[in-house]
C-alpha positions in Angstrom: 0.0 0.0 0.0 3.1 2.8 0.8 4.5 1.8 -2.5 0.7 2.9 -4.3 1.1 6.8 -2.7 4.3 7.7 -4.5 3.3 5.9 -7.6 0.1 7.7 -7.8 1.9 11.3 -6.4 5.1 10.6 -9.7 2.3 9.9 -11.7 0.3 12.6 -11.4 3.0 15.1 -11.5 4.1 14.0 -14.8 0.9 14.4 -16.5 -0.1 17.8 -14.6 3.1 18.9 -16.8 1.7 17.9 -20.6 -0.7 20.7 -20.9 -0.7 22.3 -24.0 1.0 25.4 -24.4 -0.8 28.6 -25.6 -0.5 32.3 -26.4 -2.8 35.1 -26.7 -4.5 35.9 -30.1 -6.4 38.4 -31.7 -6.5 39.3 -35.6 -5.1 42.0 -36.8 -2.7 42.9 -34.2 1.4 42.7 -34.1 2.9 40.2 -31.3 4.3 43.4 -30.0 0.7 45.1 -29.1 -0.2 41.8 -27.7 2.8 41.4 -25.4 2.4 45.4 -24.6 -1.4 44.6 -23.6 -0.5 41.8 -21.4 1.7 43.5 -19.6 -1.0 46.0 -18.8 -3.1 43.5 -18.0 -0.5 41.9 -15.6 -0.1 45.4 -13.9 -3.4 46.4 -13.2 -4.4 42.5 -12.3 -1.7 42.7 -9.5 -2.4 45.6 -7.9 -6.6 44.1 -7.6 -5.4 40.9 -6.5 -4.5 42.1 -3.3 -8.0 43.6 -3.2 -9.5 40.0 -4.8 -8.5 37.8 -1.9 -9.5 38.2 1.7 -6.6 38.7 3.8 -6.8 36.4 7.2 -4.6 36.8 10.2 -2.2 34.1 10.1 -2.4 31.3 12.8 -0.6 31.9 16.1 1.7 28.8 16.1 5.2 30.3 14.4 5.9 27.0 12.6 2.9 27.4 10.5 3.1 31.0 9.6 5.3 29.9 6.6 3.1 27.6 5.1 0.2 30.8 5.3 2.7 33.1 3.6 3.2 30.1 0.6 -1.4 29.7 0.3 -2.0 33.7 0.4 0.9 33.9 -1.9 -0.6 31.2 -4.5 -3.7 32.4 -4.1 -3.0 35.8 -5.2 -1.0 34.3 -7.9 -4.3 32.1 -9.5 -6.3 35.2 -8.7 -3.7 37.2 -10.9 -4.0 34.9 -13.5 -7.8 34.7 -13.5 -8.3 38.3 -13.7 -5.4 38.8 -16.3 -7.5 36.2 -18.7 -10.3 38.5 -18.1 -8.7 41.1 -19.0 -7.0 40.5 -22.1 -10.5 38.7 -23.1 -12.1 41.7 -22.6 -9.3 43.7 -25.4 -10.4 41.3 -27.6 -7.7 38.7 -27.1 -8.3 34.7 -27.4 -5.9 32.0 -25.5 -4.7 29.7 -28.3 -3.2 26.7 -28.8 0.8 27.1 -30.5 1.2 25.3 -33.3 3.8 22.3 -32.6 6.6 22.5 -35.2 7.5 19.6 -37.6 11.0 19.6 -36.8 
């Protein structure tokens, strides 16, 4: 049964990393306004992140103040990323697949 766990865990890992990669699309526009919308995107999605997630006073055993830091900080990170696909979907933008090359 202990051997099933990390099995399972290796596993898992390997196939949470085969997701497709993609890029943001819209027609008509250069890869340059596209990268200079994201990054406005990213910049105004950072600063409402912090507004986004309810901030909770950590718990009052030191030992497990670290592990609080690490879930508000991915938390604010998916919340980033949620409101930055909001964002460039409301310029316009579509999240597509990239092409895989032949070589």
């Amino acid at each position: 049964m202990r051997k099933v766990v990390p099995v399972t865990l290796v596993s898992v890992l390997l196939l949470a990393g085969c997701g497709t990669p993609t890029h943001w699309e819209k027609p008509g526009v250069s890869s340059a306004m596209t990268a200079t919308d994201a990054v406005d995107c990213r910049r105004a999605t950072s600063m409402e992140a912090f507004l986004y997630q309810p901030r909770l006073p950590p718990p009052l055993w030191p030992y497990r103040r670290a592990s609080w830091k690490q879930l508000e900080d991915s938390e604010r990170f998916y919340a980033e990323n949620r409101l930055t696909a909001f964002c460039m979907r409301n310029k316009g933008y579509e999240l597509v697949p990239i092409p895989k090359s032949s070589g």
